[in-house]
Legacy VTK file of the C-alpha trace (Angstrom):
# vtk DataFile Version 3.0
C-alpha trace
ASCII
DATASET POLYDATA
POINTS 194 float
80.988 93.041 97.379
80.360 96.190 95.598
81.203 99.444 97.008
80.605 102.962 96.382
83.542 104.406 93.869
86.154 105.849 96.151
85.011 104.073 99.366
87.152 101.731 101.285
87.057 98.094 99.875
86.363 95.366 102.135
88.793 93.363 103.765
88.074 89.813 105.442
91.364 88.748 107.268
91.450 85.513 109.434
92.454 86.652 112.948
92.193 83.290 114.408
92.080 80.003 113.174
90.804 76.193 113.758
93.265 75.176 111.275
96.471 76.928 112.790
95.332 75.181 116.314
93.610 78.429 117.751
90.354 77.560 120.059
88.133 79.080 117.267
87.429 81.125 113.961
87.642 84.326 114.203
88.071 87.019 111.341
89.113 90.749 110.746
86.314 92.541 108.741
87.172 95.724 107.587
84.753 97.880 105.193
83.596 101.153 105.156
80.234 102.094 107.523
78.438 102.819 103.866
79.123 99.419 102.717
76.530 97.595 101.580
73.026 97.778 101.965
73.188 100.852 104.835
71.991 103.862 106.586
72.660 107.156 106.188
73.137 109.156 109.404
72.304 112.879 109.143
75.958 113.349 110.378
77.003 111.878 107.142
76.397 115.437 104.844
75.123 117.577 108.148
78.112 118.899 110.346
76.819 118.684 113.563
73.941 116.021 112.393
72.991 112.878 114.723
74.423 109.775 114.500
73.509 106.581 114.029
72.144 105.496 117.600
70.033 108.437 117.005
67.589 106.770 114.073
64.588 106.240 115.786
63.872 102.447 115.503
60.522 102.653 114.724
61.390 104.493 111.540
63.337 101.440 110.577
60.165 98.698 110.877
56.923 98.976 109.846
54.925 99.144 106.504
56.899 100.126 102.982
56.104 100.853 100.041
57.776 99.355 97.413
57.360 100.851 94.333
58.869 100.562 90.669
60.184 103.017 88.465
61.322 102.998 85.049
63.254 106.065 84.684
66.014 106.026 82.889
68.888 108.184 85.131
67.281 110.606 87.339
63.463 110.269 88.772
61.680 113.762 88.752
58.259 114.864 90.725
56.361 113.541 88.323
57.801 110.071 88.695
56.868 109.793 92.289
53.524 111.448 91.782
52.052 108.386 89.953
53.067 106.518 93.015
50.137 105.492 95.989
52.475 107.311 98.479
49.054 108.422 100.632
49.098 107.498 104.170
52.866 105.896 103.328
55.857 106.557 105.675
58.093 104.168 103.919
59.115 104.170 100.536
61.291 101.961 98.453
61.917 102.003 95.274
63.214 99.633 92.825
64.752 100.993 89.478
66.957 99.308 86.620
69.661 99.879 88.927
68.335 96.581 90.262
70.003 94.513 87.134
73.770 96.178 88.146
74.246 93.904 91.009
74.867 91.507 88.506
77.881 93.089 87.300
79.991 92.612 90.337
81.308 96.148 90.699
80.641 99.540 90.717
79.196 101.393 87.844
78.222 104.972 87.600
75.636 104.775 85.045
72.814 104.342 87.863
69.258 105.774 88.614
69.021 108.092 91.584
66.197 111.337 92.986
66.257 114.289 91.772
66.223 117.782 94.300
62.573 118.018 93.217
61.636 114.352 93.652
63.258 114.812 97.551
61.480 117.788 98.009
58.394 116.248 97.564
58.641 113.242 99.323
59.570 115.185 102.744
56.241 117.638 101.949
54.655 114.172 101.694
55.600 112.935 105.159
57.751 110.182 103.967
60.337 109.506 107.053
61.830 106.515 104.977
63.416 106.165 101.473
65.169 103.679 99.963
67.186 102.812 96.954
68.467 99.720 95.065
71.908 100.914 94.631
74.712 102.363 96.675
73.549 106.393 96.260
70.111 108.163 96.135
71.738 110.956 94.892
73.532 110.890 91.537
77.325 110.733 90.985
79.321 113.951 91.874
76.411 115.949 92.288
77.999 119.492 93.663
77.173 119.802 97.905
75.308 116.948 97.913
71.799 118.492 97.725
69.674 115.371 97.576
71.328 113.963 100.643
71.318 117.140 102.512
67.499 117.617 102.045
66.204 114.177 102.497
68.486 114.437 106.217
67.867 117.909 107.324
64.024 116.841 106.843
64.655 114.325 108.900
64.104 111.739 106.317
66.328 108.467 106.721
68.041 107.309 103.916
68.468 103.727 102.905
70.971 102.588 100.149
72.020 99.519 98.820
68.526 97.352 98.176
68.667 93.984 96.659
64.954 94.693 94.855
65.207 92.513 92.130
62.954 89.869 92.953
60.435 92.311 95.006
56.927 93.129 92.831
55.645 96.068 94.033
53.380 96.801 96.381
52.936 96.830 100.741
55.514 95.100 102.754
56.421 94.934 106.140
60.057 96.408 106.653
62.695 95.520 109.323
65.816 97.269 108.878
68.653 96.759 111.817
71.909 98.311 111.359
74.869 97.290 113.170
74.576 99.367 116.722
77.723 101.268 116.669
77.754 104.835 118.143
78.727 108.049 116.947
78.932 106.893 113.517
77.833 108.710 110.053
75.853 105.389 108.601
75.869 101.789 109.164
75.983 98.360 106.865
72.317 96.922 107.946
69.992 93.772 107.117
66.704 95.004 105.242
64.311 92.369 105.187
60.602 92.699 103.109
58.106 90.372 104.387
54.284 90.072 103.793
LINES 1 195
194 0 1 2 3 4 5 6 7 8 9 10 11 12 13 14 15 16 17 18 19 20 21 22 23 24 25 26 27 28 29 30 31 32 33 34 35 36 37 38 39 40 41 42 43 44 45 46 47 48 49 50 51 52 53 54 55 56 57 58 59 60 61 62 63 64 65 66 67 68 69 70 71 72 73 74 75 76 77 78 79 80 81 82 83 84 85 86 87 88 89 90 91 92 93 94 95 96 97 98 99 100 101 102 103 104 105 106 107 108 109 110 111 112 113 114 115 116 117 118 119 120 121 122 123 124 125 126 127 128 129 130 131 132 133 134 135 136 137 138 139 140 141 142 143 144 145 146 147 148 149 150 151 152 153 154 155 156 157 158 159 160 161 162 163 164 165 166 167 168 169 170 171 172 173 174 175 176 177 178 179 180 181 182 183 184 185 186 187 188 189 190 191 192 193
């Protein structure tokens, strides 16, 4: 599974075993809570910010938005203003960035928002936005400013889409992360369905 450079790699260590003679399977997982698709957490850039069992549910399910964009590394304003983002709360959006799951790791030549492109989408009401790739925010960017916007706004932030096979267009989300408390961000199951 790809992870996010510098992020803990995941581990998958039998714990017990059918074949050693123990009553059952049972494995070890160990990964890092932004592993995967996942949630961001305001407490993951905000000191002080909520937690995980603090993401209102019903931003998690409900319509979205999925919408395509062909920018090339960093999606401006302008991009997102050609989307039909009225009366949306949801918004995903699937890039090129779609085609690097195929490479089976990490690369840092991926499409993420731009400060002005997050601005706008929290004037616009959006309380949802997701990615297909493991950051929204570009690579090094200095304090984090994409993250730190979308989450003081309030926006949640969802990273990690498989979108290739999604046209655009109106889906019903359900997004459940694993229910662990006190934590920054969570591995979840995303699931588009008509």
């Amino acid at each position: 599974m790809d992870v996010f450079e510098g992020d803990p790699e995941v581990r998958i260590t039998p714990h017990l075993e059918l074949a050693r003679g123990d009553p059952a399977n049972v494995s070890l997982l160990s990964l890092g809570s932004h592993t995967g698709t996942h949630l961001d957490a305001p407490a993951h850039f905000l000191a002080g910010g909520g937690t995980l069992e603090q993401v209102s549910l019903d931003v998690l399910m409900g319509p979205a938005l999925v919408g395509e964009l062909a920018s090339e590394r960093l999606i401006g304003r302008a991009d997102l203003e050609r989307l039909p983002l009225d009366g949306q709360t949801r918004l995903l959006l699937k890039t090129r960035n779609s085609a690097l799951w195929a490479l089976g790791r990490f690369s840092r030549d991926y499409v993420a928002l731009g400060l002005d492109a997050v601005r706008y989408l929290a004037e616009r009401g959006i309380r949802l936005v997701g990615i297909d790739y493991l950051s929204i925010e570009a690579l090094d960017a200095p304090g984090h400013p994409v993250h730190r916007v979308l989450l003081e706004a309030g926006v949640v932030i969802l990273e990690g889409l498989c979108l290739a096979g999604v046209e655009p267009g109106v889906y019903e989300l359900l997004c459940l992360a694993l229910p662990v408390k006190g934590i920054d961000g969570a591995p979840c199951r995303a699931v588009l369905t008509i």
